[in-house]
C-alpha positions as CSV (number, residue, x, y, z in Angstrom):
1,X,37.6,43.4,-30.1
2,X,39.2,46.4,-30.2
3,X,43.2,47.4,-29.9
4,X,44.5,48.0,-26.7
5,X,46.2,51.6,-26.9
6,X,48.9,52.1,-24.4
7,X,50.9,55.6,-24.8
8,X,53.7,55.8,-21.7
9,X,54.9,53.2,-19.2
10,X,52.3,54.6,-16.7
11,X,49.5,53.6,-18.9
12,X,51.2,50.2,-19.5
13,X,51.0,49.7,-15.6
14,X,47.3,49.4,-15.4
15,X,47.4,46.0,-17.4
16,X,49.6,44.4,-15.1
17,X,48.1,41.0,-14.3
18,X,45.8,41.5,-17.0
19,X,44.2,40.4,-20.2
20,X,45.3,42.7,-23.1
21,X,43.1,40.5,-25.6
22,X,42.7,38.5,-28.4
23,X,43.6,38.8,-32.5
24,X,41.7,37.9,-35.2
25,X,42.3,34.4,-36.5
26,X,45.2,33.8,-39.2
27,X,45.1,30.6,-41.5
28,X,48.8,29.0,-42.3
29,X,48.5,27.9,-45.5
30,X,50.9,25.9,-47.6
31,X,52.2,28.9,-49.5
32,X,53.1,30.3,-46.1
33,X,55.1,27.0,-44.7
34,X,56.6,26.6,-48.1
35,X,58.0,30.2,-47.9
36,X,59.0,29.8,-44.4
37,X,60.8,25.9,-45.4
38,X,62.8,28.6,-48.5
39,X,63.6,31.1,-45.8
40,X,65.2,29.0,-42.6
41,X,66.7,25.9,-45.3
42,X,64.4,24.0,-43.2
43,X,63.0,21.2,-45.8
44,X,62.2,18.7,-43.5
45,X,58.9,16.5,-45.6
46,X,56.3,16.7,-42.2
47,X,56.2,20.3,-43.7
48,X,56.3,20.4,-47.3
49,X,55.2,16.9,-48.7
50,X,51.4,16.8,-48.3
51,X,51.2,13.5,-50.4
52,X,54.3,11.9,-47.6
53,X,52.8,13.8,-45.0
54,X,49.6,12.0,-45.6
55,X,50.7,8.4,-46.0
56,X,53.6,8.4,-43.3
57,X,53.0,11.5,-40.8
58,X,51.6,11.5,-37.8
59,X,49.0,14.0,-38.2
60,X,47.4,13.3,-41.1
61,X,48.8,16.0,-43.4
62,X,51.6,18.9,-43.4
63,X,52.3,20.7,-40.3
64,X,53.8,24.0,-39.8
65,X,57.0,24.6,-38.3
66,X,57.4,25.5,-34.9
67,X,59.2,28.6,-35.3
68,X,57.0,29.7,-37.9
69,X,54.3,30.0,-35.1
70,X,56.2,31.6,-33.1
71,X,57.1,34.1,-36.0
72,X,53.7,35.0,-36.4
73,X,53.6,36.6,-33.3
74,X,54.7,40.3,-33.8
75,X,51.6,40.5,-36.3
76,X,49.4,39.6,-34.4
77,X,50.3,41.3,-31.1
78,X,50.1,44.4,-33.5
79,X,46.0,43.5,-33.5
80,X,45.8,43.3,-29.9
81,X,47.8,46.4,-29.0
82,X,48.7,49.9,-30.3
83,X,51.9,50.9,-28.4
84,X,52.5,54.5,-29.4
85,X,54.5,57.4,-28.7
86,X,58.2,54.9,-28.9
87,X,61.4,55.3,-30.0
88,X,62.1,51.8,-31.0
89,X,61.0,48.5,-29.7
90,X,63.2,45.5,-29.1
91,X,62.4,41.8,-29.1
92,X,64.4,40.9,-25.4
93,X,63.5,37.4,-24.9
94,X,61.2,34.4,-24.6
95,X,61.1,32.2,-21.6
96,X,59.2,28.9,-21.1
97,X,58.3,28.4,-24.4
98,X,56.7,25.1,-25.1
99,X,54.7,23.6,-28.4
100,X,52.0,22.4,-27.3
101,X,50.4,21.0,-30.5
102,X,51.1,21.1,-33.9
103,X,49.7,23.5,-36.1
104,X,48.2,21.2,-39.2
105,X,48.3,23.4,-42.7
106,X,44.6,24.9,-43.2
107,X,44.4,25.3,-39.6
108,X,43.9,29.0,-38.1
109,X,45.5,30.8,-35.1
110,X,44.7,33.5,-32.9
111,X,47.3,35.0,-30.5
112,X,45.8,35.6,-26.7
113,X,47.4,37.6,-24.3
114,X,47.8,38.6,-20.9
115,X,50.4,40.9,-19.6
116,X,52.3,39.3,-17.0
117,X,54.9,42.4,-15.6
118,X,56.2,45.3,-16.2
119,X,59.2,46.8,-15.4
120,X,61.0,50.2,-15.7
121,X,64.3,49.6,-16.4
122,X,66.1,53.2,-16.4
123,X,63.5,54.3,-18.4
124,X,63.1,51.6,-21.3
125,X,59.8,49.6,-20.3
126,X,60.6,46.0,-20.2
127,X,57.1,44.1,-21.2
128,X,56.4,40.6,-20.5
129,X,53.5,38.7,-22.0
130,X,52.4,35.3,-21.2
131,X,51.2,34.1,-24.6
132,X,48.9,31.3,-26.1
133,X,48.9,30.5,-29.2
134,X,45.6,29.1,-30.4
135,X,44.1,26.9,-32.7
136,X,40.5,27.5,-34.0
137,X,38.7,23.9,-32.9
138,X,41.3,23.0,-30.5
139,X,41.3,23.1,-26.7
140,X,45.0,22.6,-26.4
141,X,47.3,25.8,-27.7
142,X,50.1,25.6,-30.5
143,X,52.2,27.3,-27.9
144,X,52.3,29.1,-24.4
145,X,55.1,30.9,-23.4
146,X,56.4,34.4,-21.6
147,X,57.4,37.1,-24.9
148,X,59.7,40.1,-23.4
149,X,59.8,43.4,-24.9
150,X,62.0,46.3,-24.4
151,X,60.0,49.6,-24.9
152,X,61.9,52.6,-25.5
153,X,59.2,55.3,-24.8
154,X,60.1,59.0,-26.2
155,X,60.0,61.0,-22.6
């Protein structure tokens, strides 16, 4: 599929209600949770003890961490969409986030996406997207929720 390319507000407008599409899949590997485990001080074994994980999980193997999946999603909005012609963009918020199912390591993700509203807010576009974040075999998503951006369009 190819990138949604969205140059002003007013071109952002015709989405409303819309979906913007889908990214490519992503696989979370080990290397990737181990990194993220290093980066947050988040050591917990469900994430980095495959052997434990294994024998004494619940799922049969490492997972990923929640937040890690969340993480992911700036890349791979930038698949879906090209915003251009900006000043800066800001990540505003996230409402009604919910984990849905855990992401098992070897497992690949897609983002899909749907723009929910849009909003000029003396001039900076405020952007939200209802989000799911899926899991290739799965019917149930790692995660839904509603990601705000602030868009500071040049004028």
């Amino acid at each position: 599929m190819s990138k949604v390319v969205i140059n002003s507000h007013k071109e952002f407008e015709a989405y409303i209600g819309k979906e913007l599409g889908v990214s490519d899949y992503l696989k979370v590997d080990q290397e990737r949770v181990n990194a993220f485990a290093d980066a947050t001080i988040d050591h917990q074994w469900i994430h980095i003890d495959a052997e434990r994980a294994k024998n004494e999980g619940a799922f049969g193997g490492t997972i990923a961490h929640g937040y890690l999946t969340v993480s992911l999603l700036p890349y791979l909005w930038e698949q879906i969409a090209e915003i251009n012609n900006i000043k800066m963009m800001i990540n505003y918020g996230i409402e009604k986030l919910k984990f849905n199912q855990p992401v098992l390591v070897g497992s690949e993700v897609r983002l899909r996406v749907k723009l929910s509203s849009l909003a000029d807010l003396r001039g900076i576009t405020k952007c939200q997207l209802n989000v799911a974040l899926e899991i290739k075999d799965n019917p149930k998503p790692a995660f839904t929720g509603e990601f705000i951006f602030l868009y500071h369009f040049n004028s």
